[in-house]
N, C-alpha and C positions, 0 to 999 in steps of 0.2 A: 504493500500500500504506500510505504514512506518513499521507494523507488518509483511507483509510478505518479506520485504527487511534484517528486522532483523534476521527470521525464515534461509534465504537463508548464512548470513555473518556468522552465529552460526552451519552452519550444521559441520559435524565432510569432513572431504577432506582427501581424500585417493589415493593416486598412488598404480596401479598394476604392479607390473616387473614379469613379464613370458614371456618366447619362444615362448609359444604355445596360438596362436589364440583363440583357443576353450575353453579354461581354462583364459582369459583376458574376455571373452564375457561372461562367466557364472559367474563369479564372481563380473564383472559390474551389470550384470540384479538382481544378487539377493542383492548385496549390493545398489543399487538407489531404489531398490522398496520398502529398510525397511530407503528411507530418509537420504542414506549415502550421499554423493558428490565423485563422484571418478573425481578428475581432470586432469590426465593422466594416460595413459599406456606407461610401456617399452618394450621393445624387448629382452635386455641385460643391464647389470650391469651398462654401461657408461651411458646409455639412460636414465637409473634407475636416479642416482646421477645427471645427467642435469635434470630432471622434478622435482627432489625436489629441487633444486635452482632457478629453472621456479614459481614453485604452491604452494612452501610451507606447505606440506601435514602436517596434524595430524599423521597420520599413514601411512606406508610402507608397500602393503605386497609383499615378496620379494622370487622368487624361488631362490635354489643353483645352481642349473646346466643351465647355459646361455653360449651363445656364447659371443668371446669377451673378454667379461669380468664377473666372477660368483657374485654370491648373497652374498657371504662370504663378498667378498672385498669390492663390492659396498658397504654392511654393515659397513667396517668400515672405509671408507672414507668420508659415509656420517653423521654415528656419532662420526667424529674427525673432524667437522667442527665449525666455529665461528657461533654462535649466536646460536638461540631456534631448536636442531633438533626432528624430527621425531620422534616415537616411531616406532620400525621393527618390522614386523612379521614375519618369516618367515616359508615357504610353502615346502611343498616337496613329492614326492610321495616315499622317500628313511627313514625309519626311523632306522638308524642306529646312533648308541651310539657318533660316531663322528663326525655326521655332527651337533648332536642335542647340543655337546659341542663347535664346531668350531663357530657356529651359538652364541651363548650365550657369548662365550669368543671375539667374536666381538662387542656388544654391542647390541645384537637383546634381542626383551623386552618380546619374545615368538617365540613357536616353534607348526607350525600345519602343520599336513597333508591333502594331496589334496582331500581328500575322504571323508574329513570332511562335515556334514549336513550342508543345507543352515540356518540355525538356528543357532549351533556352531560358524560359520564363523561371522557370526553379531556379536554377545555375544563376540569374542575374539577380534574381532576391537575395540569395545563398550570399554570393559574391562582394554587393555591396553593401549587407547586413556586417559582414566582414570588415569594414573599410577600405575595399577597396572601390575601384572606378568601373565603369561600364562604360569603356573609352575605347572602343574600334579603332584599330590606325586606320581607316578611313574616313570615320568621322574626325576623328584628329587632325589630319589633313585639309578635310573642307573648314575647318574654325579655325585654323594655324591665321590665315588672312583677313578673316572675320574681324579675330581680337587682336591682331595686328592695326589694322586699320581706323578700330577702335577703342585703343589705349587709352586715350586721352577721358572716356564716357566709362572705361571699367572700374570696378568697387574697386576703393584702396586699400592695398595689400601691401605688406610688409616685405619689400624685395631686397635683403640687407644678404645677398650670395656670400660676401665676405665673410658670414660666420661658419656656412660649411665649409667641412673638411675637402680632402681629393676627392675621397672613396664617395662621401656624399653628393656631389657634384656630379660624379661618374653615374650614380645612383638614378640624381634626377632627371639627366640625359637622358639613360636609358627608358624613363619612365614616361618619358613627355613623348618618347616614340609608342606608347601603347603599350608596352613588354608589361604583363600579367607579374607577379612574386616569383611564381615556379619560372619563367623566363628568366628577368631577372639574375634569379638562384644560379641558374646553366650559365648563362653567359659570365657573369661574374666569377663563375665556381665559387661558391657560397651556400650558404645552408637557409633554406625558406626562412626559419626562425632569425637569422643576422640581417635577411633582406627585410624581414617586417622593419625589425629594431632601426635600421638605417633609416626608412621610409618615416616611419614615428619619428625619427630626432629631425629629420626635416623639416616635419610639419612642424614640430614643435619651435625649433630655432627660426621659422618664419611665420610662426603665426597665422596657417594656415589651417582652414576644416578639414578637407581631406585632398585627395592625389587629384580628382576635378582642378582646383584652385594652382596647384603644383605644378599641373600640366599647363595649365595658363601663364604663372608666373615663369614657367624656363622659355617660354617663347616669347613673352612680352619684353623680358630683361635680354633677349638675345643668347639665352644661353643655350637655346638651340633654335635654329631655324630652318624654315621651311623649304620641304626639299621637292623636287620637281615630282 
């Protein structure tokens, strides 16, 4: 009883924000049957931001286009709030270059579309329940010029490189290319556990929320640039 009371307080908790019925109900069945917890659903954006001050979700995932109020805003009123927020996912069946920026420049920790496998859909809850990013080197690539060209309009961040080390620097390079931990780990020959630990003293020494923000700052400050 006391192991399976534990197994329940540990599952990962998930709120859905969608419109649509049919897209809240498939993505409940396939997220409880791989052991997720989904603890609400929204309708729209205000609904969204009430459930995660209701249930205190691990993770968001969140559509753009709601009634009311969209998925943008909710994004970032709920990660400008006091205490431990959420990690966002956000959903969409529109993948264009500016919702996938508006979405990140909010605070969201990933960006997927509706059409994505029910296999994917686990894997990127999983992933940036983790701390990690849902950062495609493709997507990567189309935002490298986006927030390039954009610097001057982006949230200010703490860009002080000067306090990382080699190895960290080497770290964030590799990281603003998309490279996953387990990546990473390979390339560096390094052990998953040293690659978190590096990625953590980064954020920390810049003052950053997560590897979203990280990947921005090594391309905005030039510390790596876009490549053809």
């Amino acid at each position: 009883m006391t192991e399976r009371l534990r197994e329940v307080q540990d599952a990962l908790r998930v709120v859905i924000a969608d419109d649509q019925a049919l897209v809240r109900a498939g993505f409940r069945m396939i997220l409880t049957a791989d052991g997720i917890d989904v603890v609400a659903e929204a309708t729209n954006g205000a609904e969204a931001i009430d459930a995660v001050r209701r249930t205190r979700p691990d993770v968001v995932l969140m559509d753009i286009r709601m009634p009311e109020l969209d998925g943008l805003e909710a994004t970032r009123r709920i990660l400008t709030g006091a205490g431990s927020e959420p990690r966002v996912l956000i959903l969409t069946t529109f993948d264009l270059d500016h919702y996938v920026y508006a979405a990140l420049a909010a605070g969201a920790s990933g960006f997927l579309l509706k059409d994505v496998s029910p296999e994917h859909l686990v894997a990127a809850v999983r992933l940036v329940q983790s701390g990690d990013a849902l950062l495609a080197p493709a997507i990567t690539r189309r935002l490298v010029e986006r927030f390039a060209s954009r610097a001057e309009t982006a949230t200010t961040l703490h860009r002080d490189l000067a306090a990382l080390t080699p190895r960290e620097l080497e770290v964030l390079r590799l990281l603003a290319r998309g490279l996953s931990n387990a990546e990473l780990a390979a390339q560096l020959h390094l052990s998953e556990a040293t690659v978190k630990t590096h990625v953590a003293r980064i954020l920390g020494k810049l003052g950053l929320r997560d590897r979203v923000q990280a990947v921005v700052v090594a391309y905005e400050t030039g510390l790596v640039t876009p490549t053809p």
